[in-house]
C-alpha positions in Angstrom: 11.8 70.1 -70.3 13.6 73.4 -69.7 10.4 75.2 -71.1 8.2 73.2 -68.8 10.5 74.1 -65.7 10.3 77.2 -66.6 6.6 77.7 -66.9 6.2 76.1 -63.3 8.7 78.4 -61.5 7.0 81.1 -62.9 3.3 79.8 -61.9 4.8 79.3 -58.1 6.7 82.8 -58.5 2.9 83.9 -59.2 1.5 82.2 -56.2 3.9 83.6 -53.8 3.4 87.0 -55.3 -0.3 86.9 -54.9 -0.1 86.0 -51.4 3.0 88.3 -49.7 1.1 90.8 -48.6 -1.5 88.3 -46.6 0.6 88.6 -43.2 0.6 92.6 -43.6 -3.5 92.2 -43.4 -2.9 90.2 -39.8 0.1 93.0 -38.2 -1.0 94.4 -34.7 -0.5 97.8 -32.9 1.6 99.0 -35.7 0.9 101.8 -38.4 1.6 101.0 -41.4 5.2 102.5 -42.1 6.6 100.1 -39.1 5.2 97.2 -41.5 6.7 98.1 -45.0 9.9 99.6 -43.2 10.7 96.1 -41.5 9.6 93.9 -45.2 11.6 96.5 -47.2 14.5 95.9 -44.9 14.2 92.3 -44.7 13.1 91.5 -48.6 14.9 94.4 -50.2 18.2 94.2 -48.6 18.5 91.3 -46.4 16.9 88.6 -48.2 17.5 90.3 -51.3 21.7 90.0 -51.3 21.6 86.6 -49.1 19.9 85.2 -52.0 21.7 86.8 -54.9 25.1 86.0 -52.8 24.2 82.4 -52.8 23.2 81.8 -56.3 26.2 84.2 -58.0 28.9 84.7 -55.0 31.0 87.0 -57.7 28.3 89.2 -58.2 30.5 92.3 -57.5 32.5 90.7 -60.5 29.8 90.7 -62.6 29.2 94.2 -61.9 32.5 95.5 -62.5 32.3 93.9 -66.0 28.7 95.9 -67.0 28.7 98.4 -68.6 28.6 101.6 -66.4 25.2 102.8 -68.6 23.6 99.7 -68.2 23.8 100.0 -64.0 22.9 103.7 -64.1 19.4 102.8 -66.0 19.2 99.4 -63.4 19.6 102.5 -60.3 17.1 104.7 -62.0 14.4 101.6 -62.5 15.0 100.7 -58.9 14.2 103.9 -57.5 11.3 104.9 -59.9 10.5 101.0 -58.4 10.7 101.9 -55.2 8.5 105.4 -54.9 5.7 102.8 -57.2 6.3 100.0 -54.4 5.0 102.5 -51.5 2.4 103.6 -53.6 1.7 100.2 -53.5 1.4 99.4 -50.0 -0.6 102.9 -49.4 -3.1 101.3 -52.3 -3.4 98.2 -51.2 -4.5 100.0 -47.6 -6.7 102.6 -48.8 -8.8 100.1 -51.3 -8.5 96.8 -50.1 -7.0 93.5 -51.5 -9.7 92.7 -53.3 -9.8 96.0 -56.0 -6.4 97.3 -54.9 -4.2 93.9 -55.8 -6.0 93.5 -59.3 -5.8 97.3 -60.4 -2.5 97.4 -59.9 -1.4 94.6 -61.0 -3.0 94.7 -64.3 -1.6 97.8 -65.1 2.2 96.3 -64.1 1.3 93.1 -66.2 0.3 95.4 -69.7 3.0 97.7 -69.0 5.7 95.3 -68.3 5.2 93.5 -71.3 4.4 96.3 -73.6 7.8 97.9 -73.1 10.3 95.8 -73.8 8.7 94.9 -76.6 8.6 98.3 -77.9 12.5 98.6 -76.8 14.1 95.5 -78.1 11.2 94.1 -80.8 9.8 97.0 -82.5 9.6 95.3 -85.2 7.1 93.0 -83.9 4.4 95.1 -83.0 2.1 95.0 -86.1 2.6 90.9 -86.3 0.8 88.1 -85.3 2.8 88.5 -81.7 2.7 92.0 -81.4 -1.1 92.3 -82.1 -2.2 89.6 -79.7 -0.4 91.3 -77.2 -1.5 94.4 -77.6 -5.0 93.3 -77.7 -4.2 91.8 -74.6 -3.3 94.8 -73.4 -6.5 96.6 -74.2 -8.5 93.7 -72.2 -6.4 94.8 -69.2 -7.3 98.2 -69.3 -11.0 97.0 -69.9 -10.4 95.1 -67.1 -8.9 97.6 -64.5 -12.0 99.9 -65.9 -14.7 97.3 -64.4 -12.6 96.5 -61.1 -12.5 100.4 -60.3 -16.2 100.4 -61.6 -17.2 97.5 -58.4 -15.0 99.2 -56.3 -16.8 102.4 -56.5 -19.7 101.1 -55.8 -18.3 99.5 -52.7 -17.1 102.6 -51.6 -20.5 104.6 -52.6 -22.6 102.1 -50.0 -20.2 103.1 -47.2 -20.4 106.6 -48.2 -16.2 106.4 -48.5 -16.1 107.5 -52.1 -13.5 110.6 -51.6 -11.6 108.0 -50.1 -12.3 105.8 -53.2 -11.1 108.1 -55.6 -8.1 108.8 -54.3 -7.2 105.3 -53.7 -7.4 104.9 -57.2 -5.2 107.7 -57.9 -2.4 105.9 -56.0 -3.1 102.7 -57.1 -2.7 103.9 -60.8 0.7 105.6 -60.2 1.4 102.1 -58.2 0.7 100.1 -61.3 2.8 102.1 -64.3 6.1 102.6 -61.9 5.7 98.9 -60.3 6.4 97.4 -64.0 10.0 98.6 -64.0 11.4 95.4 -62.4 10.3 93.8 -65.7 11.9 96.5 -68.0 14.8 96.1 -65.9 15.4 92.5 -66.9 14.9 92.9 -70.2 17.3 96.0 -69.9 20.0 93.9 -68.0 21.2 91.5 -70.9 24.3 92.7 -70.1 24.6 91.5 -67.0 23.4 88.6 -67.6 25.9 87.7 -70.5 28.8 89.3 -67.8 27.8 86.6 -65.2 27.3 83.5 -68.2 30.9 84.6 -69.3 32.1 84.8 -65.8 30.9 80.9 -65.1 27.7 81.8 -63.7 24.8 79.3 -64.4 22.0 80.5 -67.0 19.5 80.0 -65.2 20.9 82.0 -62.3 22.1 84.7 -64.4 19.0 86.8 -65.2 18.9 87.1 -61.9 21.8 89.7 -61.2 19.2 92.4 -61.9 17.5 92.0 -58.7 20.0 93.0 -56.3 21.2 96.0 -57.9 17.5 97.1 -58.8 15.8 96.0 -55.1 18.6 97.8 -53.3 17.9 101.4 -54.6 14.2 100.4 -54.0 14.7 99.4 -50.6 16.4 103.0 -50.1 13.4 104.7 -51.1 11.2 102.5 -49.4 12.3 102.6 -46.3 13.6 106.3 -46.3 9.9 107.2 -46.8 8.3 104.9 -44.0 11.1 106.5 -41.3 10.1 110.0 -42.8 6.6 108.8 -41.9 7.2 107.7 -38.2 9.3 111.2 -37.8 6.6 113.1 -39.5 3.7 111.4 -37.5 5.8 111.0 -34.4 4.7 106.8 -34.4 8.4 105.6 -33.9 8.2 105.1 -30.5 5.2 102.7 -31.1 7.4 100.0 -32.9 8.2 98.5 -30.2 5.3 96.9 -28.2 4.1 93.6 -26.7 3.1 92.8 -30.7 6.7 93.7 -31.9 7.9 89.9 -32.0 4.4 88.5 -34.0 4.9 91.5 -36.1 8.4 91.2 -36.9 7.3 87.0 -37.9 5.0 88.7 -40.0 6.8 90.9 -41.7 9.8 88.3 -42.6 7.4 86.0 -44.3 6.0 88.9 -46.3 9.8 89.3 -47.2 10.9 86.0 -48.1 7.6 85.2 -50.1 7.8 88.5 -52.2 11.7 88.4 -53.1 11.6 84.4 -53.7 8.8 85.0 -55.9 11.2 87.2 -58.4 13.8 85.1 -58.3 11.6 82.1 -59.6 10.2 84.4 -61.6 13.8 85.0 -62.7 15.0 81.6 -63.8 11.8 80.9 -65.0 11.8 83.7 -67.5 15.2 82.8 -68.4 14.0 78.9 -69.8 11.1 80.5 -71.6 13.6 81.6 -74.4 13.9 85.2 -76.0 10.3 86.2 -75.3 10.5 85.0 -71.9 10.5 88.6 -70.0 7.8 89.3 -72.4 5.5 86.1 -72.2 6.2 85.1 -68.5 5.6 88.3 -66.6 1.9 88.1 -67.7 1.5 84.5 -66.5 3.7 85.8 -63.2 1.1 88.4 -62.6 -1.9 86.7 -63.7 -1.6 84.1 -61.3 -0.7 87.1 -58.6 -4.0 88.7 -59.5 -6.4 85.7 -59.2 -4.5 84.5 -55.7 -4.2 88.0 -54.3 -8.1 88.6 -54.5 -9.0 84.9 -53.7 -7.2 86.1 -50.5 -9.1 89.3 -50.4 -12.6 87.6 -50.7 -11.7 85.0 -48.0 -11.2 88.0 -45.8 -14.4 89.6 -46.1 -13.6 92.8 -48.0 -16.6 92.7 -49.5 -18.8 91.4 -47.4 -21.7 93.6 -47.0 -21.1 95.6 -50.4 -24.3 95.5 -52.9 -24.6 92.8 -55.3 -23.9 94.8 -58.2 -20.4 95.8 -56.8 -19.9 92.5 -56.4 -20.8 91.9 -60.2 -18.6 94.1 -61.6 -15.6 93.3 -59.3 -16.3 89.2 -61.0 -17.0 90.5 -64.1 -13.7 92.9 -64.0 -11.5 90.0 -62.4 -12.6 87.9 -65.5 -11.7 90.0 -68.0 -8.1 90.7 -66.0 -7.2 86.8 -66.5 -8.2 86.3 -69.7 -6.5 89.6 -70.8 -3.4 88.4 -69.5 -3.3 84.8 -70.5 -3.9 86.4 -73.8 -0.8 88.4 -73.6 1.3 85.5 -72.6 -0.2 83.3 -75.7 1.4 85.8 -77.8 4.4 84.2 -77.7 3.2 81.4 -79.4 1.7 83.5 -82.2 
């Protein structure tokens, strides 16, 4: 039953992944950095320690009984987090929904199960478990290859492929930093064994990590967007007759994206010793096929030659089945 739970929290952790960043596609009369600044300060920080706070109220306890190394790597995976998370909203605006959410999401799901594995099961690699998931892996990559493949052909009918190219560039960078919150789990057993010893539930334990980790991503998420509004001189514009839809907007972004790694979470805790390794691809999987359902619904590629559009089904195709193939390794 606990696996079961488990394996649901992390599908619904998946579904509210895949669709946080809908409400940023429907903002008005802002620019983009008055967006991300108000989810990063809402999800990050606000949301973020309302929720850790009411699952594991002696969290500063918790911390005081990690080890100081073990918080220092946790800081240094939530800002390398945090510079990926703004390369993520600047991909997801200069390719789309559609190409930008699978690209770099593939790349997080691989990565994010690759490394840990290569931390804590070396051991495993050349087995049954550690072969299926690096062939997984592989299919990702194949994957990401055909999405950029549609999306360059989008680009190429619009005459936009500079624009293309560097899109991709971002959304790459996006991809290999946005995995840390995964390493970090798998890097914060000690936290989570501090808070068990400490009376805190299993189930909300693994879930200690996120505060500490979202914080110092919150710092260099929103330090860059009020750089941006001094740099472009846009601060002013916040507020407007749109300021109060906006702000809506922006806290639903915030509560779907950190409730979705808090199920994800205590999901992965019920999946057993794999579970960082085994539920982040089902977590992201389900992200990737929601996120560009959304994309399609809103038109993105309306307009763009069949061809694209061939590739883009042919790359989202090989995305999902790489990635259910990566979590099946943990029945190998």
């Amino acid at each position: 039953m606990s696996l079961l739970t488990g394996f649901l929290l992390v599908l619904l952790a998946g579904v509210l992944q895949g669709t946080f960043v809908l409400p940023m596609t429907l903002v008005r009369g802002w620019k983009w950095e008055h967006t991300w600044a108000t989810f990063s300060l809402l999800g990050m920080l606000v949301f973020n320690w309302l929720v850790v706070v009411a699952l594991v109220p002696n969290i500063f306890a918790v911390y005081a009984a990690a080890p100081g190394r073990d918080l220092a790597i946790l800081a240094l995976f939530g800002a390398g987090w945090g510079l990926g998370a703004v390369l993520f909203g600047l991909g997801m605006e200069k390719l789309g929904m559609a190409l930008g959410y699978p690209i770099i999401m593939g790349l997080i799901a691989s990565l994010g199960a690759v490394i840990p594995l290569l931390v804590f099961f070396p051991g495993t690699l050349l087995t049954g478990k550690g072969l299926v998931l690096l062939g997984g892996t592989a299919l990702v990559i194949v994957g990401i290859v055909l999405c950029s493949l549609a999306g360059s052909k989008r680009e190429l009918s619009k005459g936009l492929s500079g624009s293309f190219v560097g899109g991709l560039v971002i959304a790459i960078a996006a991809g290999v930093l946005s995995c840390l919150p995964n390493v970090g789990a798998a890097f914060g057993g000690s936290l989570t064994r501090a808070a068990e010893t400490l009376g805190v539930a299993p189930g909300a334990a693994g879930n200690t990590v996120w505060a500490l980790l979202f914080t110092l991503g919150f710092v260099v998420n929103f330090g860059y967007c009020v750089f941006l509004m001094i740099r472009r001189g846009t601060a002013s514009e916040y507020w407007s007759g749109e300021t109060k839809r906006n702000l809506g907007l922006s806290a639903m972004m915030a509560v779907m994206w950190i409730s979705s790694f808090y199920l994800y979470g205590a999901g992965a805790v019920r999946l057993g010793r794999w579970g960082v390794i085994a539920g982040w691809p089902l977590f992201i999987s389900l992200s990737i096929l929601v996120g560009n359902l959304w994309g399609l619904w809103r038109g993105e590629w309306r307009g763009a030659p069949p061809s694209a559009r061939q590739w883009l089904t042919a790359g989202m195709a090989t995305l999902i089945v790489a990635v259910v193939i990566v979590a099946m390794s943990n029945s190998v």
